[in-house]
N, C-alpha and C positions, 0 to 999 in steps of 0.2 A: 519649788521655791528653796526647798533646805539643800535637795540636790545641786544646784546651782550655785547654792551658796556654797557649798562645799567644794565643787569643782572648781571654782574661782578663786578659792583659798588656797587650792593646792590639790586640795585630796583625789586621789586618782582611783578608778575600780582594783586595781593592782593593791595598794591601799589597803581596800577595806578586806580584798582575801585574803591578803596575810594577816592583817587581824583577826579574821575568824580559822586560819590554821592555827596560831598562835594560841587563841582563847581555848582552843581543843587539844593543847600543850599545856597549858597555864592548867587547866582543866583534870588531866588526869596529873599534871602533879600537885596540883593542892589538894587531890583527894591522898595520893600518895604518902605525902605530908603529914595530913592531919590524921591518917590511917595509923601512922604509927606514933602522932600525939597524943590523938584524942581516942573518942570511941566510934563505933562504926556509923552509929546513925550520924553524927554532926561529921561525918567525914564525905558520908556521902551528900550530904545537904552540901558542902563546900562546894564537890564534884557538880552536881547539879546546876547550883548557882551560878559557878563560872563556865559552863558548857551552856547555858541558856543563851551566851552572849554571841556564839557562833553563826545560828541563822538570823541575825537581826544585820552582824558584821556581813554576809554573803548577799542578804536581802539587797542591803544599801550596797554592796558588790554591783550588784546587777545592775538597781537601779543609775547608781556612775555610769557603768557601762552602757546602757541603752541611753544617756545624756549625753556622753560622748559622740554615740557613733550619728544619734539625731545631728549634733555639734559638728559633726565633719560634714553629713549631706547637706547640709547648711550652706558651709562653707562652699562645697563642690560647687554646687548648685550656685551662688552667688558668684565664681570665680566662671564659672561655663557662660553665664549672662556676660560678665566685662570681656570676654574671649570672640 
């Protein structure tokens, strides 16, 4: 249901991976960052925090993508009937 929703909004599996390379960027530089703000342990809690968000962005990757390619055999499949 959220897939769907999502895919009908726009969001594409393309999408959600470069959100989770991005988050694995974002990721080692806010530990980078905060490394040379703060102190090690809340630097690495930053690091942590924003790399958590990686496999969740890849999860919802996939699942797009297995809602896609359902989405197309769909399609096949109904345009091979009118044929």
């Amino acid at each position: 249901m959220i897939v769907k929703k999502l895919h009908d909004s726009g969001v594409r599996s393309e999408h959600a991976y470069l959100a989770a390379i991005g988050s694995i960027g974002l990721s080692l530089a806010s530990w980078i960052t905060s490394n040379k703000q703060e102190n090690l342990e809340r630097a690495d809690r930053w690091g942590i925090f924003v790399g958590e968000w990686a496999p969740t962005f890849f999860a919802l990757g996939l699942a797009l993508a297995n809602y896609e390619q359902s989405d197309l055999a769909t399609e096949a499949s109904l345009y091979s009937e009118e044929a």
